[in-house]
C-alpha positions as CSV (number, residue, x, y, z in Angstrom):
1,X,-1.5,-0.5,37.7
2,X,-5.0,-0.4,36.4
3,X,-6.0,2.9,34.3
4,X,-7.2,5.7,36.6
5,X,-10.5,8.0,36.5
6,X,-9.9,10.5,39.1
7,X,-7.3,8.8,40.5
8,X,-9.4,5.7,41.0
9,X,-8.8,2.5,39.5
10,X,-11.4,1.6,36.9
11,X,-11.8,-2.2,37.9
12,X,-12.5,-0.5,41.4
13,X,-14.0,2.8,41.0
14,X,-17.1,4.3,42.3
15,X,-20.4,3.3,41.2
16,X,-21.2,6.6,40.9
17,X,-18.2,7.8,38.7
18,X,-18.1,4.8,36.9
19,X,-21.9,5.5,35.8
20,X,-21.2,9.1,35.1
21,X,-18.3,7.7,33.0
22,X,-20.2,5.8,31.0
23,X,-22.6,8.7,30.1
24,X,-20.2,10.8,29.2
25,X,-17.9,8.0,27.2
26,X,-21.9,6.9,25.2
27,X,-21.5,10.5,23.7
28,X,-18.7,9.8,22.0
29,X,-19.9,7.2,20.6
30,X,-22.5,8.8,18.3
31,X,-24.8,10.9,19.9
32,X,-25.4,14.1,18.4
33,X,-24.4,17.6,19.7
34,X,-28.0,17.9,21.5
35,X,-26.7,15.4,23.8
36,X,-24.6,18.0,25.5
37,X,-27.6,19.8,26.7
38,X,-28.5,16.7,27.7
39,X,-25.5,15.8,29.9
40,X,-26.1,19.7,31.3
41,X,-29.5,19.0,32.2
42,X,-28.7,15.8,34.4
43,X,-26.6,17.3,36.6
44,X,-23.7,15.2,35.7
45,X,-21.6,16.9,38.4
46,X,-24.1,16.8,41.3
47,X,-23.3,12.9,42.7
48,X,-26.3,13.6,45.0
49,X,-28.7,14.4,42.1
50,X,-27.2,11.8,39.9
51,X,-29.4,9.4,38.2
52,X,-27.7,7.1,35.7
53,X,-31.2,5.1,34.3
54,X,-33.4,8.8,34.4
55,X,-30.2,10.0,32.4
56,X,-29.8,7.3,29.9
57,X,-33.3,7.2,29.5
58,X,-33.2,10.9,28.7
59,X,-30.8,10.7,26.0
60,X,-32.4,8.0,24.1
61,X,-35.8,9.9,23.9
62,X,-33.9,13.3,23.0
63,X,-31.5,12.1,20.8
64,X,-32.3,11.3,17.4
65,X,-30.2,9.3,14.8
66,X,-29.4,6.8,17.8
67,X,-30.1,3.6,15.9
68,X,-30.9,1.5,18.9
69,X,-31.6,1.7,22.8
70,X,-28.8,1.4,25.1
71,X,-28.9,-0.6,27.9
72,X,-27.1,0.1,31.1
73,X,-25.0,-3.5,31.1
74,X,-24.4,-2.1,27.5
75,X,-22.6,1.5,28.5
76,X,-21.2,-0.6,31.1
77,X,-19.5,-2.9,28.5
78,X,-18.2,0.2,26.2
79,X,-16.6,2.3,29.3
80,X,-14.8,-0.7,30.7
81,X,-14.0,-1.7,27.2
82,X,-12.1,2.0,26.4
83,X,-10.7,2.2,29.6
84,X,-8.7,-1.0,29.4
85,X,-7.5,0.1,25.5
86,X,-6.6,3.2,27.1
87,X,-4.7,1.4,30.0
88,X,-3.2,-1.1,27.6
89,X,-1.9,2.0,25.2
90,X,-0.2,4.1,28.2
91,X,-2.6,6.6,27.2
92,X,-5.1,9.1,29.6
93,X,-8.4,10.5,29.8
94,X,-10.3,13.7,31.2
95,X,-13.7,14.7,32.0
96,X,-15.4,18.0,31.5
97,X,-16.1,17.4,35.2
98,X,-12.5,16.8,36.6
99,X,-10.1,19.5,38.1
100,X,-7.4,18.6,35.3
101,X,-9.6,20.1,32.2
102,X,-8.5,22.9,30.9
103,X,-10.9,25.3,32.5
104,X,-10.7,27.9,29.6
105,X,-12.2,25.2,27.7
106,X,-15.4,24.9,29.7
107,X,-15.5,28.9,28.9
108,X,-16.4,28.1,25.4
109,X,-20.4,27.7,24.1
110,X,-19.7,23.7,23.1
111,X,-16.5,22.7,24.7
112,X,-16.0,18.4,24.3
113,X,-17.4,16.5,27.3
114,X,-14.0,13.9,27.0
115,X,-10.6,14.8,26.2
116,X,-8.3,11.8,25.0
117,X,-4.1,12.3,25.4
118,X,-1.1,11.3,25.6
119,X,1.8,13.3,26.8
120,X,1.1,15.8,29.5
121,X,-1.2,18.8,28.9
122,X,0.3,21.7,30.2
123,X,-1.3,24.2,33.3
124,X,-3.0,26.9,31.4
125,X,-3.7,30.0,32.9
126,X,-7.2,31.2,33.3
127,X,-8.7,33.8,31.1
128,X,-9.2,37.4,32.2
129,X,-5.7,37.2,34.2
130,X,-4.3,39.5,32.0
131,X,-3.1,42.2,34.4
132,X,-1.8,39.8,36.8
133,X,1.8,39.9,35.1
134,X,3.3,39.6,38.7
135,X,1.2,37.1,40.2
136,X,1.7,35.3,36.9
137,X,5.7,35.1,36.8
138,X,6.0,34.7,41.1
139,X,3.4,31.9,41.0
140,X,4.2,28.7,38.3
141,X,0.6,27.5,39.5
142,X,-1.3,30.1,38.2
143,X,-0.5,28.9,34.8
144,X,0.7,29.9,31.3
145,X,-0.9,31.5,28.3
146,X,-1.3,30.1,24.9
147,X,-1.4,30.9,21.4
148,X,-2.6,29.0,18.2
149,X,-0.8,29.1,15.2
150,X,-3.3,27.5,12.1
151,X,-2.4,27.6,8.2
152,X,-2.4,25.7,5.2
153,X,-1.2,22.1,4.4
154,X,0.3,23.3,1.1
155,X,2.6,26.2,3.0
156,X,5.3,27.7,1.1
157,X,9.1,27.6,2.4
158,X,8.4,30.8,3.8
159,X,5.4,30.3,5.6
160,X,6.7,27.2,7.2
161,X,9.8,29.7,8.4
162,X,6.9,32.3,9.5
163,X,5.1,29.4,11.5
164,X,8.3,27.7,13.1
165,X,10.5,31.2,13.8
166,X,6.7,32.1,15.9
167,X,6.6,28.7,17.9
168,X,10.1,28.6,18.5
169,X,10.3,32.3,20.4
170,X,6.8,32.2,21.7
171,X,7.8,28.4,23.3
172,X,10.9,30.4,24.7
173,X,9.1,33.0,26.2
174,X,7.0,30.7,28.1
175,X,4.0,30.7,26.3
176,X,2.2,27.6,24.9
177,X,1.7,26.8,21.2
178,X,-1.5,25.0,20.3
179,X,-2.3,23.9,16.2
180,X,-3.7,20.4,14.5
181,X,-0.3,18.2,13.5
182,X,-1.3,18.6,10.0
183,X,1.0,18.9,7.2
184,X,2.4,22.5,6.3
185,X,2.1,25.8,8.7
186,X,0.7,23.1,11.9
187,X,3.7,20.7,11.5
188,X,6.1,23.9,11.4
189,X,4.8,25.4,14.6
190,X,5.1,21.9,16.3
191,X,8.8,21.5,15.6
192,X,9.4,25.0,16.1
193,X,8.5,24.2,19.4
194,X,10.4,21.0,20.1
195,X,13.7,23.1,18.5
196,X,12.5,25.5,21.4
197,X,12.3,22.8,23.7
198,X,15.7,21.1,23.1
199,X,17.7,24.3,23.1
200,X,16.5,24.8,26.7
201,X,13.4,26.3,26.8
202,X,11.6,23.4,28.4
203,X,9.1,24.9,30.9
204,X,6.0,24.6,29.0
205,X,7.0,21.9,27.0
206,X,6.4,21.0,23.2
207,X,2.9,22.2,23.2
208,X,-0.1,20.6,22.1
209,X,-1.2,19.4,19.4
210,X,-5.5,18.3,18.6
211,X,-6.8,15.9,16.0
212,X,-9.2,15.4,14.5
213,X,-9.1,11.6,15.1
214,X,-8.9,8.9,17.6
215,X,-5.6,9.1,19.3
216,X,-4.6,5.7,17.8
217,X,-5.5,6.7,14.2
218,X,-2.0,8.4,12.9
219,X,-3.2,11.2,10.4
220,X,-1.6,12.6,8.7
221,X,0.9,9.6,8.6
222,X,4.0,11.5,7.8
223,X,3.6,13.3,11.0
224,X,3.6,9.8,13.4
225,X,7.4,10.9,14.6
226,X,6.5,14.4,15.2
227,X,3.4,13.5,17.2
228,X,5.8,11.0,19.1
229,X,8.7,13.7,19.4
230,X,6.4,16.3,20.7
231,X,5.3,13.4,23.6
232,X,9.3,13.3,24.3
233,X,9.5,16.9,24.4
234,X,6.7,17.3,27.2
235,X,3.7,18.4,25.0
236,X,0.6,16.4,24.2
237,X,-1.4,15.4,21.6
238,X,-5.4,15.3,22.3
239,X,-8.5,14.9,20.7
240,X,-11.8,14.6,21.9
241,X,-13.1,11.7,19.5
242,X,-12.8,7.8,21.0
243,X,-10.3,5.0,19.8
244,X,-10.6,4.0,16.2
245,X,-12.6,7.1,15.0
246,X,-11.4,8.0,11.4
247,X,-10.3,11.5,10.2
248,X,-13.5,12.2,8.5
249,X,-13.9,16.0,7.0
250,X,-16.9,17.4,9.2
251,X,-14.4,16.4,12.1
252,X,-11.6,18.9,11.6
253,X,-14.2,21.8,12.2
254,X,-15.2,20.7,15.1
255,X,-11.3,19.7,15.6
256,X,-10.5,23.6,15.7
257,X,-13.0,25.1,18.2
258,X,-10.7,23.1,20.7
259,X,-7.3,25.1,19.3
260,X,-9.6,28.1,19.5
261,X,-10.9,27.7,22.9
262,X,-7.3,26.2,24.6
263,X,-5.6,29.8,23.2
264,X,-5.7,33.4,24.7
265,X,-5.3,33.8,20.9
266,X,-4.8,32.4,16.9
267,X,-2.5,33.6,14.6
268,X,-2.9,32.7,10.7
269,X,0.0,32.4,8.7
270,X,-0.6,31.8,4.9
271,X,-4.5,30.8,4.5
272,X,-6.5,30.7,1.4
273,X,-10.4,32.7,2.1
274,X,-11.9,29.5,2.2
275,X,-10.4,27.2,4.3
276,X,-10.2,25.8,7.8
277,X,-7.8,27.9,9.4
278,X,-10.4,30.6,8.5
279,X,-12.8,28.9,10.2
280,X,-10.5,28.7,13.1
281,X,-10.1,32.8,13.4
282,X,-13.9,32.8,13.1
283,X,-14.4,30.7,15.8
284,X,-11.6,32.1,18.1
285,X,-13.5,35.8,17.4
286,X,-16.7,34.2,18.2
287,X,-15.1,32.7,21.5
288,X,-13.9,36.4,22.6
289,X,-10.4,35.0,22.1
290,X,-7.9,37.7,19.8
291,X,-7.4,37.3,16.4
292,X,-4.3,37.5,14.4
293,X,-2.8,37.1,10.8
294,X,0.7,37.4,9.2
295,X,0.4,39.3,6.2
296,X,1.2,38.3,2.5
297,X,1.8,38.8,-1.0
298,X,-1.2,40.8,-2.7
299,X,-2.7,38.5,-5.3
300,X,-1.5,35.4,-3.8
301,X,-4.2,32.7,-2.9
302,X,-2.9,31.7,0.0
303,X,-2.5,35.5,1.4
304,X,-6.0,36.2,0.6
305,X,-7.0,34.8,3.5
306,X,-4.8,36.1,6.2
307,X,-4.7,39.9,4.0
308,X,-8.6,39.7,4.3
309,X,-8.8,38.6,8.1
310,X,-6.3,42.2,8.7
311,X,-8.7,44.0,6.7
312,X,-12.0,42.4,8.6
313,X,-10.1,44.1,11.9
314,X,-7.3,41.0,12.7
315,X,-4.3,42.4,14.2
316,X,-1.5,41.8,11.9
317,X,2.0,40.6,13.2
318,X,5.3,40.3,11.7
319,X,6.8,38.6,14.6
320,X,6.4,36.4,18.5
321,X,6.6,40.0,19.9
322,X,3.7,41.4,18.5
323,X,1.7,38.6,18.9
324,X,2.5,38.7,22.5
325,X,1.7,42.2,23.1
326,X,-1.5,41.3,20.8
327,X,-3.0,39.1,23.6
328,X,-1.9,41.1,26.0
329,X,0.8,39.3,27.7
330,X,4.9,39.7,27.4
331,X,7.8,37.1,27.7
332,X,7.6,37.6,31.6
333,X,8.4,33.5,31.5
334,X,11.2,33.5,29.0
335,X,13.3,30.4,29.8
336,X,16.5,30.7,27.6
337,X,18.4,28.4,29.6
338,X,20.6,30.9,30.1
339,X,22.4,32.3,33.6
340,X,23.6,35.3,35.0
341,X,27.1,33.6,35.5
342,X,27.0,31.8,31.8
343,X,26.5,35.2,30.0
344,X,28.9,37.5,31.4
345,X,31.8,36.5,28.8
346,X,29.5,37.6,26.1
347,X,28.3,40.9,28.1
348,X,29.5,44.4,27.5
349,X,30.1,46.9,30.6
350,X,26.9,48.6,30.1
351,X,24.9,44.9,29.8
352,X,26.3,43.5,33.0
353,X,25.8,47.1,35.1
354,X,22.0,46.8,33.7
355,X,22.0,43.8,35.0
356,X,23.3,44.8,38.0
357,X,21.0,47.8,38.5
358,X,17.8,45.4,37.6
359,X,18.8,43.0,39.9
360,X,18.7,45.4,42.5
361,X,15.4,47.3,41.5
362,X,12.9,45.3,39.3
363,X,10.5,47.2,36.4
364,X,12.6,50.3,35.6
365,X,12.1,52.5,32.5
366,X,15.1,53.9,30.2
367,X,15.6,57.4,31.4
368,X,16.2,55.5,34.9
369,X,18.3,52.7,33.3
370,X,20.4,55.3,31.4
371,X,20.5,57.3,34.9
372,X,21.6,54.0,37.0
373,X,23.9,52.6,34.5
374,X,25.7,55.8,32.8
375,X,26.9,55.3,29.3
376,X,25.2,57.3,26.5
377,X,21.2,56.5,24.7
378,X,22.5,54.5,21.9
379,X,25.5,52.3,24.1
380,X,21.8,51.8,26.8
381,X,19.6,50.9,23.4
382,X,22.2,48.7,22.5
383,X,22.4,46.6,25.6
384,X,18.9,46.2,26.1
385,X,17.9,44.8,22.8
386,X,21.2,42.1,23.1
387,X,19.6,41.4,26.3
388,X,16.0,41.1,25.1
389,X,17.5,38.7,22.3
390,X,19.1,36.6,25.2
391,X,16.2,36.1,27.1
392,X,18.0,38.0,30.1
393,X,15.6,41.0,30.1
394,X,12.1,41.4,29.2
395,X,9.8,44.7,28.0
396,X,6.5,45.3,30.4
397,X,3.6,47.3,29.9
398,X,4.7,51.3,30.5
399,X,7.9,50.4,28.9
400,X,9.2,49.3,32.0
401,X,12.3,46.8,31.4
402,X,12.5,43.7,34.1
403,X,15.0,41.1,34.8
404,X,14.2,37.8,33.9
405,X,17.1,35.2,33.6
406,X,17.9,33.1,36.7
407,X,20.8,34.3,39.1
């Protein structure tokens, strides 16, 4: 079957999208970052007020650096000729204009007009949903948070540990990881997340992962598999640059606006003070998104970063449960794989009687656990953090404990 744009068959789609496609495909072919005021200005989503010759003629005369005139028989030429690569590859795109974009994305001041993937990107939930735990759990469609985890290529044993340990529970929780496939603290978080994944957690999937390249440029090399394993696992790997582009350096900071803007949040584990993961927590402050940084060894380059981001006002985490409660969410979604009927050989009497009471009355604090269940503080204390560490029970705002594990 040909390759779809908005469900339509490119050899047979609409004049109208087609032209809009081309447009918005001619951008990323070279025009510069003035061209997205450009696509703004011509009303790209308004078919009725859609013009493709006043709009191509519009970003030839404002854009500069454009070494020649395009012709409309030549956009035509270029959209039909990445649309069949794409259809020939397996691979997908979306449009700043379609329902499937991320819609947090179009939240930020410069979000990418195309998005290239393969694999499928997951539902996130909208920003500002923060105190709709309830709705959140009770309704898949609503979406999922997500949280990017950035570092250095040259990682340490222990960062990697940091960045995988993070992806793996916040995966198992529910919430989406988001970092660049590059070598060190990114490649950790991704197969933290397929580990998640493949021990059951597979609601959200592997995450996602962004380049800074075309989608059939494999950079860095060594992580070719990984990219491939996270596509198994139900993640995706994206970038907004076209087929063939080359991971040139000025693309990686544009590259991590798009982990930025995708997350409710981005931690930093192990990051020297100049670097790109830097630039990332800049970027997710400037996008109103929450910043966070795993602390380090005074004295140590690649602490300096992350200890100078805690200092600057970053919220500093030790674990996937503070960074949860740092963006304001908790493991409402965990997905353990676990039952009710598989865990009640490893359950004490006062675990399976909490489980009892909180199937009965959701969102009930300790004094009214220890009251329902009986037992003494400590034996209560006991069973809730076994449970927690199960994925059977999760903590809300208030303190309030609620049952989470499938019947």
């Amino acid at each position: 079957m040909a390759q779809t744009f908005e469900g339509i068959p490119s050899r047979s789609v609409s004049n109208y999208n087609l032209r809009r496609f081309c447009l918005t495909t001619l951008f990323n072919l070279g025009f510069s970052l003035r061209t997205r005021q450009v696509l703004r200005e011509i009303n790209l989503g308004s078919q009725a007020e859609f013009s493709f010759e006043d709009g191509l003629e519009k970003l030839n005369s404002r854009t500069r650096g454009l070494k020649e005139k395009l012709s409309l028989v030549d956009a035509i030429d270029k959209a039909e000729n990445e649309l069949d690569r794409l259809e020939k590859l397996g691979w997908s795109l979306v449009s700043i204009f379609d329902a499937t974009y991320p819609e947090r994305l179009k939240l930020i001041s410069d979000p990418p007009v195309l998005l290239y993937y393969k694999g499928r990107i997951p539902f996130f939930s909208s920003l500002g949903s923060r105190s709709s735990v309830d709705r959140l759990r009770d309704d898949p469609r609503c979406g999922r948070p997500a949280v990017g985890i950035v570092g250095t290529r040259k990682a340490k044993a222990f960062g990697k540990l940091v960045s995988g340990n993070l992806a793996y529970n916040l995966t198992r929780s529910g919430i989406i990881t988001v970092s660049g496939l590059a070598k060190g603290i990114d490649g950790a978080a991704h197969l933290g997340a397929i580990k998640a994944v493949k021990d059951g957690a597979g609601e959200v999937g592997a995450g996602v992962a962004v380049l800074g390249a075309g989608l059939n440029v494999s950079y860095p090399r060594e992580h070719f598999d990984l990219a491939e394993s996270m596509v198994d696992n139900g993640g995706a790997v994206i970038t907004e640059y076209c087929l063939d582009t080359q991971p040139h350096k000025f693309n990686f900071p544009e590259r991590n606006r798009i982990i930025s803007g995708l997350s409710d949040g981005v931690c930093v584990v192990e990051a020297a003070v100049r670097s790109g993961s830097i630039i990332t927590a800049n970027l997710a402050a400037d996008q109103g998104r929450d910043v966070m940084a795993f602390p380090g060894r005074v004295g140590d380059s690649l602490s300096d970063g992350t200890n100078s981001l805690i200092r600057n006002g970053a919220t500093l985490v030790l674990g996937s449960e503070d960074v949860m409660e740092a963006i304001g969410r908790t493991a409402v979604w965990a997905t353990s794989g676990n039952t009710i009927d598989s865990l009640n050989g490893e359950l004490s009497h006062d675990s399976s009687k909490l489980i009892e009471v909180l199937q009965e009355q959701s969102d009930q604090s300790f004094d009214e656990l220890l009251e329902s269940v009986g037992g003494t503080p400590q034996s209560i204390s006991t069973s809730i953090l076994k449970l927690k560490k199960l994925g059977a029970i999760c903590e809300m705002p208030g303190e309030l404990y609620r049952l989470v594990i499938k019947a």
